[in-house]
Biotite code that builds the C-alpha atoms (Angstrom):
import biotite.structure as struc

atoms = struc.array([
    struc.Atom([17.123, 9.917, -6.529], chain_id="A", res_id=1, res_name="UNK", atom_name="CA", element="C"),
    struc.Atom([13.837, 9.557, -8.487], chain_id="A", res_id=2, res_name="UNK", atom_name="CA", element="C"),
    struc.Atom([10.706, 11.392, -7.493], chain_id="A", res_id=3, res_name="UNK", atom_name="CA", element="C"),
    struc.Atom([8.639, 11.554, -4.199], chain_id="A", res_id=4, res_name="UNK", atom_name="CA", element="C"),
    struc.Atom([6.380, 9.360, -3.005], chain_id="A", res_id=5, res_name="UNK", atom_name="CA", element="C"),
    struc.Atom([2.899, 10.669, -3.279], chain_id="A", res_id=6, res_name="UNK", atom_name="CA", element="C"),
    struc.Atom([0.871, 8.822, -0.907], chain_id="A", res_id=7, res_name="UNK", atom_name="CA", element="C"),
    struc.Atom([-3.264, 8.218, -0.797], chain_id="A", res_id=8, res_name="UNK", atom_name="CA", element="C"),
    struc.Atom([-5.055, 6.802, 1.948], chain_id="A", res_id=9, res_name="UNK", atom_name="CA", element="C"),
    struc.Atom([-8.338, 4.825, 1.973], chain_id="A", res_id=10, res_name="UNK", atom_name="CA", element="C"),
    struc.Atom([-11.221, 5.491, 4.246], chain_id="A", res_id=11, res_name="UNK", atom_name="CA", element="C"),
    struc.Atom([-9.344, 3.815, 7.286], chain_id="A", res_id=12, res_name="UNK", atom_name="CA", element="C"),
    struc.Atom([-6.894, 6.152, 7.666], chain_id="A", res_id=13, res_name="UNK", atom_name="CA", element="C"),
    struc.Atom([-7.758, 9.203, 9.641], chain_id="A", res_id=14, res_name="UNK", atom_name="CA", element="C"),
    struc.Atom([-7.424, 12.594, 9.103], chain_id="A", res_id=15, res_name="UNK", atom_name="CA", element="C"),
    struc.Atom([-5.238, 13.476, 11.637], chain_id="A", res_id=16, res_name="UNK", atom_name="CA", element="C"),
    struc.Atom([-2.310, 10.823, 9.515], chain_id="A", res_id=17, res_name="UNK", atom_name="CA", element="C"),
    struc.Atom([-2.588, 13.105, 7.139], chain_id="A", res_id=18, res_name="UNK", atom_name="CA", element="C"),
    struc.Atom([-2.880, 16.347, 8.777], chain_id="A", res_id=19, res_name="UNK", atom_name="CA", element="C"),
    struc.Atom([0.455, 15.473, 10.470], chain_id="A", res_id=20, res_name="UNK", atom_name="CA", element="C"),
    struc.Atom([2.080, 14.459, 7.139], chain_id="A", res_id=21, res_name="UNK", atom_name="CA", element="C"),
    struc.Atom([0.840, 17.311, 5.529], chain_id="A", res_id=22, res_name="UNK", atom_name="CA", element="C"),
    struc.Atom([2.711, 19.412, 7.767], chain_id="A", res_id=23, res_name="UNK", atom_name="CA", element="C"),
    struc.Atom([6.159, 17.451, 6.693], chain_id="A", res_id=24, res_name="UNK", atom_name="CA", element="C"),
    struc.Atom([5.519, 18.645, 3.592], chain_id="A", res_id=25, res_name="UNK", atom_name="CA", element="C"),
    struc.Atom([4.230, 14.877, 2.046], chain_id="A", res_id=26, res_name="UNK", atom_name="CA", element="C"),
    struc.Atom([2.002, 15.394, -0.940], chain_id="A", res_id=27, res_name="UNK", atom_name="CA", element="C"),
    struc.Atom([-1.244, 12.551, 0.278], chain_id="A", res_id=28, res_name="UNK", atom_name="CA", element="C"),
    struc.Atom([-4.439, 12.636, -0.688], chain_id="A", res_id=29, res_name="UNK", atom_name="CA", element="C"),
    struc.Atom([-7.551, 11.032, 1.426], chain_id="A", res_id=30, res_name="UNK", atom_name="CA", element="C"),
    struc.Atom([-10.410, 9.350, -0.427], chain_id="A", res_id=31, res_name="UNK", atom_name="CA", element="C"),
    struc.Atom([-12.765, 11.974, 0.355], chain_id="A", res_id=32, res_name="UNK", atom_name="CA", element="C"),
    struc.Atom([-10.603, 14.518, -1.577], chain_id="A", res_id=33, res_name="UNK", atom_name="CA", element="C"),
    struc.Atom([-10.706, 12.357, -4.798], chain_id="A", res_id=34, res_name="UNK", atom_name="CA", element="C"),
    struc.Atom([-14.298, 12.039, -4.698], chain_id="A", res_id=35, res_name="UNK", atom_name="CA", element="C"),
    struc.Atom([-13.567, 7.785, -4.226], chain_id="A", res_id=36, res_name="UNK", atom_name="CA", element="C"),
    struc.Atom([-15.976, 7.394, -1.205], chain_id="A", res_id=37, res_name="UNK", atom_name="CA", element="C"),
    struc.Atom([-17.747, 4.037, -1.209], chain_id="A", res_id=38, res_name="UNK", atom_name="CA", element="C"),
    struc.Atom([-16.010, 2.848, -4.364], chain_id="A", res_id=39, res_name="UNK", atom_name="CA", element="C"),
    struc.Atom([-14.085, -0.907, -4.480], chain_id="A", res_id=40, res_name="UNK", atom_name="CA", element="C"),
    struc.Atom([-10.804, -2.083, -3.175], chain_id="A", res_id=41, res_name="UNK", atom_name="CA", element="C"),
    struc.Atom([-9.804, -2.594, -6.751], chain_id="A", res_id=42, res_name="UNK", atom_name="CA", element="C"),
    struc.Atom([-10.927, 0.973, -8.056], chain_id="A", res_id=43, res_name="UNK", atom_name="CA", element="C"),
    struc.Atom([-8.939, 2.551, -5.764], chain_id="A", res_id=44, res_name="UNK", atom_name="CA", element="C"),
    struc.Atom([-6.323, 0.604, -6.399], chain_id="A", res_id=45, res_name="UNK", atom_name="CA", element="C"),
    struc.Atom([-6.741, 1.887, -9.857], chain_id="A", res_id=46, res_name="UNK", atom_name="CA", element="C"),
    struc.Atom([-7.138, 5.468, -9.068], chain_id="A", res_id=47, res_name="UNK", atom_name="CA", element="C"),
    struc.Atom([-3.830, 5.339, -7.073], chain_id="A", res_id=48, res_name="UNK", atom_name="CA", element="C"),
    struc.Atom([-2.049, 3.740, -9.775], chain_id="A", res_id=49, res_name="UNK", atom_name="CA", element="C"),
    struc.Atom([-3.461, 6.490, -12.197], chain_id="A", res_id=50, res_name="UNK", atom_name="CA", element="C"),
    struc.Atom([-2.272, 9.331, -10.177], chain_id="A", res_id=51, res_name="UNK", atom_name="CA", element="C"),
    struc.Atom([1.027, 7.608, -9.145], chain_id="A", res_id=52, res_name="UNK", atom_name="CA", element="C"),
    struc.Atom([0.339, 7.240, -5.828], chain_id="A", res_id=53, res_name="UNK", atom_name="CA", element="C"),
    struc.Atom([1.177, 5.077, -3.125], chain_id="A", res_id=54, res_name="UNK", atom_name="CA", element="C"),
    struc.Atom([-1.861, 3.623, -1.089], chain_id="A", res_id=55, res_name="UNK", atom_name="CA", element="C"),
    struc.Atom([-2.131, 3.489, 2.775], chain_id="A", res_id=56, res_name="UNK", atom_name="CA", element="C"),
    struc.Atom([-4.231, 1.263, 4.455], chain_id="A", res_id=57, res_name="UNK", atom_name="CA", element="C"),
    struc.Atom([-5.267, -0.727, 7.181], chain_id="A", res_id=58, res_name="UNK", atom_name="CA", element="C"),
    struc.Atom([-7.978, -2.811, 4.970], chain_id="A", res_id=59, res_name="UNK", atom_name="CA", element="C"),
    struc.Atom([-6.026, -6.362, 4.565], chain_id="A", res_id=60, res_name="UNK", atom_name="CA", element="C"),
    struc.Atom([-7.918, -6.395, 1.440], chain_id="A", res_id=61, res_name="UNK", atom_name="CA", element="C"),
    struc.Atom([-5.738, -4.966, -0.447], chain_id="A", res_id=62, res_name="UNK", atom_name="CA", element="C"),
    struc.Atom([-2.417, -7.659, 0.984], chain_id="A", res_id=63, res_name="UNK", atom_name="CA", element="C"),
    struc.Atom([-4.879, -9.917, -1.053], chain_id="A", res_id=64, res_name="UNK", atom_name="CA", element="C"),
    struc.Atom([-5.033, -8.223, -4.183], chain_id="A", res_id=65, res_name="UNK", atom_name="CA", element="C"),
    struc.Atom([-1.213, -7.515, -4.110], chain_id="A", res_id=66, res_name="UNK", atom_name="CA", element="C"),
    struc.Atom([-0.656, -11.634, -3.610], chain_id="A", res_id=67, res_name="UNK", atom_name="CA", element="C"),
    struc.Atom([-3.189, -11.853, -6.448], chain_id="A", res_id=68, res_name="UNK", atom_name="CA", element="C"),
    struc.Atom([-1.325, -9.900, -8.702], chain_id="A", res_id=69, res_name="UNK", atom_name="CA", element="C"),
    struc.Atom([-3.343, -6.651, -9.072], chain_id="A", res_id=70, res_name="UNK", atom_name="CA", element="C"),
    struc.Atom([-0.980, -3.605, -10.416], chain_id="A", res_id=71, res_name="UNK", atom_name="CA", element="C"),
    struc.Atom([-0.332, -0.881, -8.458], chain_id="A", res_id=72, res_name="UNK", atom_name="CA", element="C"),
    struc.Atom([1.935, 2.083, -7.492], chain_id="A", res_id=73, res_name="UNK", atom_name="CA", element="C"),
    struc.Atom([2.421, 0.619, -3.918], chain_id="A", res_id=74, res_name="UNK", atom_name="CA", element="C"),
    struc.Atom([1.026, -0.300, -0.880], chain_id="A", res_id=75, res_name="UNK", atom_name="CA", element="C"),
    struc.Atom([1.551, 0.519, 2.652], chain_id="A", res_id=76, res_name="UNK", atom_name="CA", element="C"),
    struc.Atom([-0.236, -1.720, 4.820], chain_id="A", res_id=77, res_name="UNK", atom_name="CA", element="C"),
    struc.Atom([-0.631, -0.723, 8.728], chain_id="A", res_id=78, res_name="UNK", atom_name="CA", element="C"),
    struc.Atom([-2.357, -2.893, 11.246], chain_id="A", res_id=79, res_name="UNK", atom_name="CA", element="C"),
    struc.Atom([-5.361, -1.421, 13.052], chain_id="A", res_id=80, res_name="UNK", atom_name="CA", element="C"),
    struc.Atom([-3.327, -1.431, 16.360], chain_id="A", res_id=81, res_name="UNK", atom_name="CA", element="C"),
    struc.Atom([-0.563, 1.441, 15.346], chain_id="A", res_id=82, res_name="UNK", atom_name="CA", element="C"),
    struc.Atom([-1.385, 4.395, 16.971], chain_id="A", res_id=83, res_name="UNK", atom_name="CA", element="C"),
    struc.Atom([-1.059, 7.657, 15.015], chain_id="A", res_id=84, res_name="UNK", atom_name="CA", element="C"),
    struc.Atom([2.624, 8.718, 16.175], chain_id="A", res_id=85, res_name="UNK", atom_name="CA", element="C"),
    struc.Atom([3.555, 5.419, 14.649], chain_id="A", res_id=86, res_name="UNK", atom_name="CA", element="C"),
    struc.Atom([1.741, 5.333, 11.396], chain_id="A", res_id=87, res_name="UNK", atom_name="CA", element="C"),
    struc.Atom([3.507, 8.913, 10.757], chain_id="A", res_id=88, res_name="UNK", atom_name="CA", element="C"),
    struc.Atom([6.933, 7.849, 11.639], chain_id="A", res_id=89, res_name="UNK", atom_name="CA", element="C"),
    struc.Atom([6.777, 4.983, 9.651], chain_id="A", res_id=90, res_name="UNK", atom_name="CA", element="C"),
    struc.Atom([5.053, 6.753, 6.586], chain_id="A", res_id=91, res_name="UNK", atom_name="CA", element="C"),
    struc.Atom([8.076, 9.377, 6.902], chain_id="A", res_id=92, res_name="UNK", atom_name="CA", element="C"),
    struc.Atom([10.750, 7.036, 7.422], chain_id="A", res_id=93, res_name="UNK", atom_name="CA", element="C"),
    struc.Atom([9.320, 5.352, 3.492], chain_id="A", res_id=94, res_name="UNK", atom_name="CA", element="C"),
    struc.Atom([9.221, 8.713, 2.229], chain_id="A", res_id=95, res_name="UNK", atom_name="CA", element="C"),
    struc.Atom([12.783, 9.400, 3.001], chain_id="A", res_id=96, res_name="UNK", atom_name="CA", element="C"),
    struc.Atom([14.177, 6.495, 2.174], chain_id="A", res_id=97, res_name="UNK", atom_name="CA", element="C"),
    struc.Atom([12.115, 5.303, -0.494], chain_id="A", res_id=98, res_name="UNK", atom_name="CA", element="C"),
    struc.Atom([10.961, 7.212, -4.414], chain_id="A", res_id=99, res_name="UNK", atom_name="CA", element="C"),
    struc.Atom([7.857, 6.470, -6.246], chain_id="A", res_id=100, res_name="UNK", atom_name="CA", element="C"),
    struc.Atom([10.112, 3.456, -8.480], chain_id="A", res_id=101, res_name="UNK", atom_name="CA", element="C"),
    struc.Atom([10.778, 1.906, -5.465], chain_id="A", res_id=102, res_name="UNK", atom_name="CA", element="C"),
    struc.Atom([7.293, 1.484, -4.541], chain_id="A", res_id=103, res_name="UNK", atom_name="CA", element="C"),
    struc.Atom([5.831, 0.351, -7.854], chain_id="A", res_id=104, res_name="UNK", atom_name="CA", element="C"),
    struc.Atom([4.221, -2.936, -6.917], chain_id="A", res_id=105, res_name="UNK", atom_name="CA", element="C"),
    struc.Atom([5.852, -3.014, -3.863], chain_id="A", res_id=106, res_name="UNK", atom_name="CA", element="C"),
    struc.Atom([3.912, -4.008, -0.215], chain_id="A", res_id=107, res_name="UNK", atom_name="CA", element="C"),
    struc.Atom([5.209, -2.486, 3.111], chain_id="A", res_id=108, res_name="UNK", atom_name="CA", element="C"),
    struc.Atom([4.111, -3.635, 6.123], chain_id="A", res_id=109, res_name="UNK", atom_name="CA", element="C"),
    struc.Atom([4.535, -0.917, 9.181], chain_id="A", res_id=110, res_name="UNK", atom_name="CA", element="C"),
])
């Protein structure tokens, strides 16, 4: 098996997401932490990709830059509708099953 998944999550993914992974043991970053407040769809994008991590959201912006072709070290898209239990279970279930390869350029929908 390759290595991890290390996730980061945009601003619309709340703290408690990654207060629960955190406590799995899941290496994620929020925006905040990396000091990437405010900045565009496509520089995070880019920041992800430069730390070789996989990107959580709920913005559909970014299903559009994937179908555009913008590189990246994943994407995990979530509807606004999943409540928290859900967005953990299915961010744990990628993590097992899936390493960072798997997730290069790579969209999942939970």
């Amino acid at each position: 098996m390759g290595h991890k998944i290390k996730f980061y999550t945009d601003e619309h993914i709340g703290k408690t997401v990654v207060k629960g992974l955190r406590q799995r043991g899941v290496d994620i970053m929020m925006v905040a932490e990396a000091g990437m407040l405010g900045a565009s769809d496509q520089d995070q994008l880019a920041f992800a990709r430069k730390e070789g991590r996989v990107i959580c959201t709920q913005d559909d912006d970014f299903l559009r830059l994937h179908a555009g072709g913008v590189d990246h070290a994943g994407i995990v898209y979530t509807p606004q509708k999943r409540s928290i239990r859900e967005i953990i279970y299915g961010l744990m279930l990628i993590y097992q099953i899936l390493d960072a390869a798997d997730m290069e350029g790579h969209l999942e929908y939970l």
